[in-house]
C-alpha positions in Angstrom: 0.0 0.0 0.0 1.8 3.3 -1.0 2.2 5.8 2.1 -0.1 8.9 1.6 1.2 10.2 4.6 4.3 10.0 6.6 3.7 11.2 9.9 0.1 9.9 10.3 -1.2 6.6 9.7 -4.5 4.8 8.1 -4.7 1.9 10.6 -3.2 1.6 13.9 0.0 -0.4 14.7 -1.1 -3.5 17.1 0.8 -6.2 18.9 -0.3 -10.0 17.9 1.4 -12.5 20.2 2.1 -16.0 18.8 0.4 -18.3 21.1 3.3 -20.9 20.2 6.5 -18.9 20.5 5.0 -15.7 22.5 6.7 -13.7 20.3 5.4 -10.5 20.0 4.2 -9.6 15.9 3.2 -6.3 14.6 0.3 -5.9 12.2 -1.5 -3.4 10.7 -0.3 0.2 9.7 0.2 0.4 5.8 1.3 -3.0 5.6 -1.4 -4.9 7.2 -4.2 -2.9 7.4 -6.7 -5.9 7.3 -4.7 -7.6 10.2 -4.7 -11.1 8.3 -1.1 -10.9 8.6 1.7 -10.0 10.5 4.2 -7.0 8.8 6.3 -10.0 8.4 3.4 -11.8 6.4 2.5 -14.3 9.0 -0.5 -15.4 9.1 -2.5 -14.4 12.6 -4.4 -17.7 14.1 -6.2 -15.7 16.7 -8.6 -12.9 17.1 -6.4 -10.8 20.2 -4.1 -8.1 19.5 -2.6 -5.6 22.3 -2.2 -2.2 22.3 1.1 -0.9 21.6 0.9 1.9 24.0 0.7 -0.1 26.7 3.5 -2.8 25.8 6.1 -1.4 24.1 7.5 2.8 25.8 8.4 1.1 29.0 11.3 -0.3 30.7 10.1 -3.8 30.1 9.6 -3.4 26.1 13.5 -2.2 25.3 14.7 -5.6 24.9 14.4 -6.7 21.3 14.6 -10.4 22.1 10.9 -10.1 22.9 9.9 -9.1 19.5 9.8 -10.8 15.5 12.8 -8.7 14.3 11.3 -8.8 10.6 8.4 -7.0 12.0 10.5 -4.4 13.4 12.6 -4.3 10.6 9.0 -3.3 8.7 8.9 -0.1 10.6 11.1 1.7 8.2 8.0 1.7 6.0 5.2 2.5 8.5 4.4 6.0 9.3 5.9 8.3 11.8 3.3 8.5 15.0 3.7 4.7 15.6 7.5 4.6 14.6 7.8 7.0 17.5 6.6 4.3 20.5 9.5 2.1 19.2 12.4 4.4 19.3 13.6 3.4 22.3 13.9 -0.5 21.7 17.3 -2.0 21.6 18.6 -3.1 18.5 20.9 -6.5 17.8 23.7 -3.9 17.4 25.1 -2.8 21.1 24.8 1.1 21.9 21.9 1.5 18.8 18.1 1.9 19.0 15.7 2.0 16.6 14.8 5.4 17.0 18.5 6.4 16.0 18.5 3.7 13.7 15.0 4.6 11.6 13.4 7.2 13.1 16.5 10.0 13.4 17.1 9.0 9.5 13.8 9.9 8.5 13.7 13.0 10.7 17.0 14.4 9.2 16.9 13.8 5.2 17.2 16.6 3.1 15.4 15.1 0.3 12.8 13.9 -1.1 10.8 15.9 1.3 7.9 14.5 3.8 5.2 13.4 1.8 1.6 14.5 3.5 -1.7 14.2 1.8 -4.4 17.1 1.9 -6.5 17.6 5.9 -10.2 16.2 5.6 -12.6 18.5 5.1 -14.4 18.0 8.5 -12.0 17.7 10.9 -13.3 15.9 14.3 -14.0 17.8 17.3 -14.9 16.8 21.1 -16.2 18.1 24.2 -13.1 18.9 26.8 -15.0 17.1 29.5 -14.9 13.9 27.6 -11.2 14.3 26.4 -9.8 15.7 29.5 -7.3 14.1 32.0 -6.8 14.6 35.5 -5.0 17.5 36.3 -1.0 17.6 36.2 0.6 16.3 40.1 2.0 19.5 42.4 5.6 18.0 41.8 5.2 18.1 37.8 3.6 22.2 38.0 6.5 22.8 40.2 8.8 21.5 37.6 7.2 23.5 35.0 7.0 26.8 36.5 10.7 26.7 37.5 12.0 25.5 33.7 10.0 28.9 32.5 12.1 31.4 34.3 14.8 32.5 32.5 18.0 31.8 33.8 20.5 34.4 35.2 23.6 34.6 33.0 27.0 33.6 34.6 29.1 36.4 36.4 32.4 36.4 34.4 34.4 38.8 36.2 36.0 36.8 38.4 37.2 35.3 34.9 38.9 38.4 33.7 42.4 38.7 34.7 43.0 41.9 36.7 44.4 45.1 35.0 47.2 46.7 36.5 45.8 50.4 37.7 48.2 53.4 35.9 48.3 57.0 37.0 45.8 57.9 34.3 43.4 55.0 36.3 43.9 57.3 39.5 43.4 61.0 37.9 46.7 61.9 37.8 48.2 63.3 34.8 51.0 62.4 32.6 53.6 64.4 31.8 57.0 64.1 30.8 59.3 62.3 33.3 62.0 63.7 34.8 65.4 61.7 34.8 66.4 59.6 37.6 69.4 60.8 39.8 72.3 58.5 39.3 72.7 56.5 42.1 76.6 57.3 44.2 78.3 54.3 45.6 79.2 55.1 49.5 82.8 53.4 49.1 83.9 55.6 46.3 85.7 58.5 46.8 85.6 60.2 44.0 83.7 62.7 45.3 85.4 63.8 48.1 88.2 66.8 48.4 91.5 66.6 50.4 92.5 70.0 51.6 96.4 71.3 50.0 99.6 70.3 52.4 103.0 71.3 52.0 105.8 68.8 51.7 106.9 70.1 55.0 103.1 68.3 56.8 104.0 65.5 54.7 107.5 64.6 55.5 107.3 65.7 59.0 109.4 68.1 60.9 113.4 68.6 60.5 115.3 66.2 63.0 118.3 67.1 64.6 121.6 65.7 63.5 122.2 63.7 67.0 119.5 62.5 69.4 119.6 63.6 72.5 119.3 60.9 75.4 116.0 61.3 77.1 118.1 60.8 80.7 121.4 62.6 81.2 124.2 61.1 82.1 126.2 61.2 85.2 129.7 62.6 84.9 
């Protein structure tokens, strides 16, 4: 059956379990939309099916085992709003799913484009007392109220690297600088200034031509 639509389909997807191997089949969709088969053209025995909605987005419907693998194999060629309850199922290959394996394919092509077919004239419309649900837990609205709040952006100024303060930072104004003083060692004496001797300081006074004893002698 060519797919008029990708996203919605004519028939639901339902779960036929083989009362043999309790394997769990698919049927219906655009492959099976009479439900005499399975996607993988087996032939249903009974008149049971199961919901997919209430087997397969749990914990307990990941492992693949539990399923005909033609069936899901099929899925590539169903439409997009039952794909979607299968995308977390493990697949044979370790680390992949079938929502990264089919689905995330589909979602991402470039070309050909989705194909859709034209909205029915009349569309269907209910009363909100027969559609609507219990209202949402005080945990979830508390959840929800706090994901709407924007969120403040991050302080990065203890990031920055600090910038050295100059005059011009502290209001003082720059002007030409005036050369150092050059720096005088304490040792040197190249500054200091001996007063003039004569040669007379220098040498010392004129001695006499005998020294005289500092005792005189007895006669």
């Amino acid at each position: 059956m060519p797919i008029d639509n990708e996203i919605l389909s004519p028939v639901p997807i339902w779960i036929w379990v083989d009362p043999k191997t309790k394997l769990k089949h698919l049927t219906g969709g655009y492959g099976q939309p009479d439900m005499k088969k399975c996607l993988c053209s087996k032939k249903i025995t009974t008149q049971t099916v199961v919901d997919v909605r209430d087997v397969v987005p749990y914990k307990e419907g990941k492992d693949y085992q539990q399923y005909c693998l033609k069936c899901l194999n099929m899925l590539r060629y169903e439409a997009l709003e039952y794909k979607i309850y299968f995308a977390a199922v493990d697949t044979p290959v370790k680390g992949k799913t079938l929502g990264s394996e089919i689905i995330a394919g589909q979602l991402t092509r470039r070309s050909p484009p989705t194909e859709l077919n034209k909205a029915p004239a009349k569309p269907k419309t209910a009363k909100i007392k027969d559609v609507a649900g219990s209202p949402p837990p005080k945990k979830y609205k508390h959840r929800l109220q706090s994901s709407i709040k924007p969120k403040k952006p991050k302080s990065t100024k203890s990031q920055m690297p600090k910038k050295r303060k100059t005059r011009s930072d502290k209001g003082v104004k720059r002007g030409p600088r005036t050369p150092a003083e050059p720096k005088v060692d304490k040792g040197s004496n190249i500054n200091e200034t001996h007063g003039e001797k004569s040669a007379k300081e220098i040498v010392g006074g004129r001695r006499d031509k005998r020294s005289r004893p500092s005792v005189e002698e007895s006669p």
